[in-house]
N, C-alpha and C positions, 0 to 999 in steps of 0.2 A: 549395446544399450545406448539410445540416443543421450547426447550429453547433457539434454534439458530432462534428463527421468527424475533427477535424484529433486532439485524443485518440484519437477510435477507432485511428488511424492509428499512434499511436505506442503504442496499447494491444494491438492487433495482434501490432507486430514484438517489442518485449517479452515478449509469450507465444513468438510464435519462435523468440525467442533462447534460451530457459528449455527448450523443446522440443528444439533444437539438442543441450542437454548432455546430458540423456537419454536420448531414441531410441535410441541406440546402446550406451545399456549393458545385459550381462548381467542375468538377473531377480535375480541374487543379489547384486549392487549396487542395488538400491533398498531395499535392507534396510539400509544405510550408513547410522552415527547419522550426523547434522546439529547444528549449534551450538544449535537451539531442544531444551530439554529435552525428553526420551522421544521424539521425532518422528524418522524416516527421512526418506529421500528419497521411499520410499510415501507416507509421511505430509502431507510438504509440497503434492506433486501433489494428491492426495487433497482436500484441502482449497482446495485454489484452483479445483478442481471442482467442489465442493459448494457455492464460494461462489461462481461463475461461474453453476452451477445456478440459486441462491438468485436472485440478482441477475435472473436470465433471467424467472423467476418472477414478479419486481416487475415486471417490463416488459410482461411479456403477459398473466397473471391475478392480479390484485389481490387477488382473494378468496380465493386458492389460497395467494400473501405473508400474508394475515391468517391464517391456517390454521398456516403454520410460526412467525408470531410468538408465536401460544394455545402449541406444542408446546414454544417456546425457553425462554419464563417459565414454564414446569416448574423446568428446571436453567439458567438465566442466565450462571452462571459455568463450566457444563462443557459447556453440545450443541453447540459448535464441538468440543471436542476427541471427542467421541465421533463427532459425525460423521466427524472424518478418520479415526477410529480403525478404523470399519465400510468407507470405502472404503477406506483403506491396505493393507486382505487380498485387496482383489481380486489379481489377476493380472497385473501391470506393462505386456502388450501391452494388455491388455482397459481397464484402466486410464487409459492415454496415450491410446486411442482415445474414450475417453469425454470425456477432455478436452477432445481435440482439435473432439470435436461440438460438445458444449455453449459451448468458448468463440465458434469459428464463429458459433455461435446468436443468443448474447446480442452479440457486434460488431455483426452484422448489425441486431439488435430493434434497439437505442441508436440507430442511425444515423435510424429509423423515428419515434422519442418526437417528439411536437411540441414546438415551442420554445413555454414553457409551463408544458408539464405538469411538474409533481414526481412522483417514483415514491418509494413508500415504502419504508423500508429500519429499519435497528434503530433506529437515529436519528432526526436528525430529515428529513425527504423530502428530495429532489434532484433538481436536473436533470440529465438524459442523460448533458450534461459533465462534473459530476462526479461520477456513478456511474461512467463510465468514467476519470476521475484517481484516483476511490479504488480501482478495480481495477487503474491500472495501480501504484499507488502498493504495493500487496502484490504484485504478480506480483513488480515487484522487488526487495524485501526477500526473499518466499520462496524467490526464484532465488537470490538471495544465497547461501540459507541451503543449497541445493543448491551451488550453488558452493565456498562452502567444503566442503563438506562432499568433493567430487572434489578439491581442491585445483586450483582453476582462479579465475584473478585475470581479473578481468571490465574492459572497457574502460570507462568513464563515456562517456553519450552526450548527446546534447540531450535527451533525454526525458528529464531529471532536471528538468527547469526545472517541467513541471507537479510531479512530488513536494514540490520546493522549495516550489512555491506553496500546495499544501496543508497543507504542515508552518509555513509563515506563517501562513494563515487559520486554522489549529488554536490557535494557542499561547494564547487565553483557554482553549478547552476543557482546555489542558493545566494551567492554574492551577485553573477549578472543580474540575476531577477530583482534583485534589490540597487539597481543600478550601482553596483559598484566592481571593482577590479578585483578578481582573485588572486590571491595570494600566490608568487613565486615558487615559494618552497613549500613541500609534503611536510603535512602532520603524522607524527604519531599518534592513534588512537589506540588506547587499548581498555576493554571493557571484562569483567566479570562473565562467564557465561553461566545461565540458568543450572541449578542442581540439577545431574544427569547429563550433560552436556560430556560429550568425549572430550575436550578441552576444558579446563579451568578456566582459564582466560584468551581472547578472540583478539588480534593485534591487526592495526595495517599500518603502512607507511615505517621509514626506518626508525631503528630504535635510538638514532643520534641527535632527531629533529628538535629541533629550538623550541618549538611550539608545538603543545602536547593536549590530548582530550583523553578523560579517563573516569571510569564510573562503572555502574552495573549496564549490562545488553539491554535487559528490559528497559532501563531509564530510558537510555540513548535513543532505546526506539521510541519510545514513549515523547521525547523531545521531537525527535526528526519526523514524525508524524504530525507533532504538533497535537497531541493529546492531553496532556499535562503543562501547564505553566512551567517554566526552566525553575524558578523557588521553591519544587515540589520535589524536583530530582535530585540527586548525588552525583550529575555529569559534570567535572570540572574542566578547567580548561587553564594553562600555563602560556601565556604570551598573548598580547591584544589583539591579534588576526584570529588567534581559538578562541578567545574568548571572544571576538565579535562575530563570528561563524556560530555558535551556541545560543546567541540571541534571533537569529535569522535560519538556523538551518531548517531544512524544506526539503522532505524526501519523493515530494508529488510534484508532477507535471502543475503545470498553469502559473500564475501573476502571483505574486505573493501573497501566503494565507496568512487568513487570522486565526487560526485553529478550526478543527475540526472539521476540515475541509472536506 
């Protein structure tokens, strides 16, 4: 079994579940604003398309990824939003079904990658696995933002525990980005995990660290995503480096966000 299955697996049912609240609405509900500024519920699809495409791209023509990385360092800070902006107009059925291909596509590639190879992306390259935790790690945030946006409260499942672990492995990137110096020493994190979760509670870093983060998994994601205001969640933090990582964490590529990225 390729060792990026058990993500695809949970990167899969997540598109799903996201698939689930859409299908069935009217084309005149996907024009619904969303909590990320100017984006609909077109918009959000739209974009998890494009970057499902993108991603499908690194997987199977490298030269073809070099190609849209020349086109992005045009406008750096705007060809994600224009991209969703040109797909957002299609046509909601024609749309979902585009989707529905392209993520198809790219699960299936990921499963294919040798254990090995890095595929290259905006950053820095990756393996399968985590191409597939950073995709699942937006599908659920942008579901999120679909969800609220229906006003439908979404159940936490095990598949929070890879987001969690990326928004762990982020938190230097979230001090550079913020021009600042990351911390010397590992945190302990340790979180809640979702009812039904094989583990009761999800840990990284040793258990003797000076400076501690702790709270439920949803929360944490829900913070490192940058979904929710940090005064909303029950993520605490023991020592001023944790506690200034919890005002700043950032579990997405790019410049520092202001939510809902």
């Amino acid at each position: 079994m390729a060792a990026a299955a058990p993500i695809v697996a949970d990167l899969r049912a997540e598109s799903d579940a996201l698939d689930a609240l859409v299908r069935d609405l009217p084309p005149e509900r996907w024009a619904t604003a969303t909590p990320a500024a100017g984006w609909t519920i077109a918009h959000q699809i739209a974009h998890l398309s494009w970057t499902d495409r993108t991603a499908l791209t690194s997987v199977t023509d490298e030269a073809g990824f070099a190609a849209i990385l020349n086109e992005a360092a045009k406008d750096p800070t705007g060809f994600v939003d224009a991209a969703a902006e040109e797909l957002a107009a299609t046509p909601p059925a024609e749309l979902l079904a585009d989707w529905r291909t392209t993520r198809a596509a790219l699960h299936d590639a990921l499963l294919t990658v040798a254990d090995g190879r890095k595929l290259p992306w905006f950053g820095p390259p990756m393996s399968a696995a985590s191409m597939a935790t950073a995709r699942l790690m937006e599908t659920w945030a942008h579901g999120l933002d679909v969800a609220d946006a229906l006003g439908v409260v979404r159940t936490p499942t095990a598949r929070l525990r890879s987001i969690a672990h990326i928004g762990v492995r982020t938190r230097d990137f979230a001090f550079t980005v913020h021009g600042l110096t990351p911390p010397a020493e590992p945190f302990h994190v340790k979180l809640t995990a979702p009812p039904g979760a094989a583990d009761a509670e999800w840990t990284w870093g040793p258990d003797d660290a000076a400076q501690r983060v702790s709270g439920s998994a949803e929360h944490f994601c829900l913070l490192v995503t940058q979904r929710r205001p940090r005064s909303q969640l029950n993520v605490v933090a023991e020592g001023p480096d944790a506690e200034r990582w919890l005002d700043i964490a950032q579990a997405f590529a790019g410049p520092p966000g202001a939510g809902r990225g």
